[in-house]
N, C-alpha and C positions, 0 to 999 in steps of 0.2 A: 804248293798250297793252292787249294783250289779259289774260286773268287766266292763263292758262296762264304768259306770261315775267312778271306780277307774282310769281306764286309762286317762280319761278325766282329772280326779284331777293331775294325773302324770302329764301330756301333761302342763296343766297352769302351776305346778309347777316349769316345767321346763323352759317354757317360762320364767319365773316371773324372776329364775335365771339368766338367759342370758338378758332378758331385762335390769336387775339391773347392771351387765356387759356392756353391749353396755350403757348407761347411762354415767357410768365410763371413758367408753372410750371415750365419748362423749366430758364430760367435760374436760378433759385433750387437748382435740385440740379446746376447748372453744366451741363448737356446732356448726364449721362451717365443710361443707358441698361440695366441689366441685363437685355438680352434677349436669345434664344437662335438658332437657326437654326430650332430647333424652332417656333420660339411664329411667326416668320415663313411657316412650313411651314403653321402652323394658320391664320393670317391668308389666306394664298393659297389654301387649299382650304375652307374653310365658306364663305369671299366668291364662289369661284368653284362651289359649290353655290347658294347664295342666289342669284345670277343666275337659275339655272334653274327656282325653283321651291319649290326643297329647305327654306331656312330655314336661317339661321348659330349662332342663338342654342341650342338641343337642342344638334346636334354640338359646337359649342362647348365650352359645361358640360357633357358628357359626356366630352371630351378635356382637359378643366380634371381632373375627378375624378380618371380613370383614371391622370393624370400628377401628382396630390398637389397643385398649384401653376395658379392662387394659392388662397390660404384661403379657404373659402366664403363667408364675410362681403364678402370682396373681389371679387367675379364680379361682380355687379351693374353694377357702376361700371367692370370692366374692359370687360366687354362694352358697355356703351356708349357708353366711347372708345374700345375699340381696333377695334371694327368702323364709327365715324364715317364714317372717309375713304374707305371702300368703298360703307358706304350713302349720301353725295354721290354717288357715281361712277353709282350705280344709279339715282339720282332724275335725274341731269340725263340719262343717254339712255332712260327711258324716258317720264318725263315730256313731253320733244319728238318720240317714237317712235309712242306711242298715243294717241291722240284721242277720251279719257274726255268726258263732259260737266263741262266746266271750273266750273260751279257747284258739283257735285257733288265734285268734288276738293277743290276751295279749301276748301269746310265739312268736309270728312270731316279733310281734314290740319288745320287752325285746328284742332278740337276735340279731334283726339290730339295736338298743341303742349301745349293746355293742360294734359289730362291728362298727360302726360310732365315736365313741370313740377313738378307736385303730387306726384306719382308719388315724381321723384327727393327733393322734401324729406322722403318721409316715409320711404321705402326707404334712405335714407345715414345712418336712425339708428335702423334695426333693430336688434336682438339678433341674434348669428349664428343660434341656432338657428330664429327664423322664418324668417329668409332661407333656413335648408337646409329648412324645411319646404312653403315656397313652391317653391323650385328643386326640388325630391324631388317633388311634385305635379303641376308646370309639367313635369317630363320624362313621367311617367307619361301625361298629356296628350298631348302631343308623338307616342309612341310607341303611343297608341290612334290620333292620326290618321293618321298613316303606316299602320296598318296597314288604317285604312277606308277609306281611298283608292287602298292595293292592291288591295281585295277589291272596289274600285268601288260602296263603298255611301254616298259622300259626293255631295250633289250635281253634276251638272255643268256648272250655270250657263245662264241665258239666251242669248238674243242682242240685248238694249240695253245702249245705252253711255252711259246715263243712267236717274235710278230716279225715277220721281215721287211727287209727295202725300206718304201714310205713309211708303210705303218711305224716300223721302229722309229724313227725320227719325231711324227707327229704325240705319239707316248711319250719321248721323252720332253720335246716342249710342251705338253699338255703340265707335264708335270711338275715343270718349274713352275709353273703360273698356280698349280695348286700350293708347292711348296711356300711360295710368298700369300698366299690368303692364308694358308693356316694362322700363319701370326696374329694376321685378324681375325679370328675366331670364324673360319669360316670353315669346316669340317672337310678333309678330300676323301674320305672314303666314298660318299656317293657319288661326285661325278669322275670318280678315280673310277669307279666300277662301270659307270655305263659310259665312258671311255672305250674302258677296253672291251669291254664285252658287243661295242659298233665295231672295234677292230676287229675282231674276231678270236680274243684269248679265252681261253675257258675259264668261267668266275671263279672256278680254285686258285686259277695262277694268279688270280688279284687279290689274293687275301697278302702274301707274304710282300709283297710289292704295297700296297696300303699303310700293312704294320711295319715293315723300313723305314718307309717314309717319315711313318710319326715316329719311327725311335732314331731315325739320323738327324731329321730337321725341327724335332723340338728343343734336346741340350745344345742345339746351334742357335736356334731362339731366344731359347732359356736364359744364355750366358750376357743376353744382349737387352735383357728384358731385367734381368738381374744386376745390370750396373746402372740405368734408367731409375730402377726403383717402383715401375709404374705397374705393379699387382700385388696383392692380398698375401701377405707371409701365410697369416694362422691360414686361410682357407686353402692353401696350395700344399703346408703343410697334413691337413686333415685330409684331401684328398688323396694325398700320396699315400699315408698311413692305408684306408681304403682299398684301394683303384688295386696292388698286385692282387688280393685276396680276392676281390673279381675277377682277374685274370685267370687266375688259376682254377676257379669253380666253374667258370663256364668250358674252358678248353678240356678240364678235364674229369666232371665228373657229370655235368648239363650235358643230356644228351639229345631231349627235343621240347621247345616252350613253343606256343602259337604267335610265332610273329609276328603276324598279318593282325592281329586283336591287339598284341601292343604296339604295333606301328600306326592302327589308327587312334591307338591313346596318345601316342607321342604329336601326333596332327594338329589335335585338340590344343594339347598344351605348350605346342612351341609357336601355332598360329596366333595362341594369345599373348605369348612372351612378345613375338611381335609387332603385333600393335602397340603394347605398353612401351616397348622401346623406340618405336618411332613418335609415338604421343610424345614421349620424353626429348626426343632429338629436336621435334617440331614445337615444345612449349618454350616461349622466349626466356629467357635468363632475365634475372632479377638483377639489376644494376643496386649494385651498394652506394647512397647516399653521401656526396662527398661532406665531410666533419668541416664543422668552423674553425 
């Protein structure tokens, strides 16, 4: 069996675990659901952005903010349930689509597993206000690289579909250190891409290496995030619902949108998300009155 479908066997396995998980947890609040049309709306369009490129996790929390709900403590953990079932969708057609050098995959996703592990036990027992000072950062980030990628000062990648010697090594610790930020909502698709593309891969080979990523080390998150308790059932639910139907429309029926016009809309709207969340990290907390 090659490593390409071991990985693949990994990936459902791991699914299957956290599926059997969320089932659980399902049934314990009886299978209900307080989710909106809306939060379905948000699941279908950041999944059907992230297919192309774009990245779920910025717009996401930035349409978390803008709409009050959920609390910022709880984003972490939404985000990497409710966008799960979309990042599977993404790993298993690009994964059998591009023809990465399969060493190189297998080590880059194993080391963000790990890190995404680690990640979520330490990130499920933040204090809110790190987490808004993380996510208030992490967008501010976001909204520098959209805007160098407009102006075309990021690099633009090689053309191998495998990195030798050094290179291999520093891809794969780059990527555990991305694997442990995803937990905290901090998106690796863009610095996973101009990663590799200073090493010299061709941005194709970083597509399928990206979508592993989020489909091995989010139901490792997920399962970690989901016995904490610290995200949004209905909104993780509504975006799941969402997020495949995007998957599947942009990979396969999308064949060209102007990116560069909605990368400087997403600018706009995630540099405001960040302010309001650091406003939020930086405004003192209201001491509750001790009772007689």
């Amino acid at each position: 069996m090659s490593a390409r479908w071991s990985l693949l066997l990994v990936l459902l396995a791991l699914n299957a675990v956290f599926g059997l998980a969320l089932f659980r947890f399902a049934r314990r609040r009886h299978f209900r659901a307080d989710f909106t049309p809306g939060d379905v709306a948000l699941g279908f369009a950041v999944s059907f952005f992230d297919t192309l490129g774009i990245g779920s996790y910025a717009p996401s929390t930035s349409a978390f903010k803008l709409r009050g709900r959920p609390a910022d403590e709880l984003i972490p953990g939404t985000l990497t349930i409710g966008l799960n079932a979309s990042a599977l969708a993404e790993t298993l057609i690009f994964v059998t689509a591009v023809l990465v050098d399969p060493l190189l995959l297998i080590a880059m996703v194993g080391a963000a597993a790990v890190g995404a592990w680690l990640g979520a036990g330490i990130v499920s027992h933040l204090p809110r206000r790190t987490i808004q000072l993380c996510m208030g950062c992490a967008l501010l980030i976001g909204a520098g690289v959209f805007t160098a990628t407009n102006l075309g000062l990021l690099p633009s990648g090689g053309f191998a579909m495998g990195l030798p010697g050094w290179r291999f090594g520093v891809a794969v610790g780059v990527n555990f250190v991305l694997g442990g930020l995803l937990t905290a909502g901090i998106g690796s698709y863009a610095p996973s891409m101009i990663v590799l593309a200073l090493l010299g891969l061709n941005p194709l080979g970083a597509f399928p290496i990206m979508m592993a990523t989020c489909g091995v080390g989010q139901p490792l998150a997920g399962l970690r995030f989901l016995k904490s308790g610290r995200f949004d059932w209905g909104v993780s639910v509504g975006m799941s619902c969402g997020g495949v139907f995007g998957v599947l429309l942009a990979a396969y029926v999308v064949k060209w949108l102007p990116l560069v016009a909605l990368r400087w809309l997403v600018v706009g709207v995630v540099l405001y998300a960040a302010a309001a969340m650091l406003q939020s990290a930086m405004r003192p907390r209201v001491q509750a009155l001790p009772t007689a």
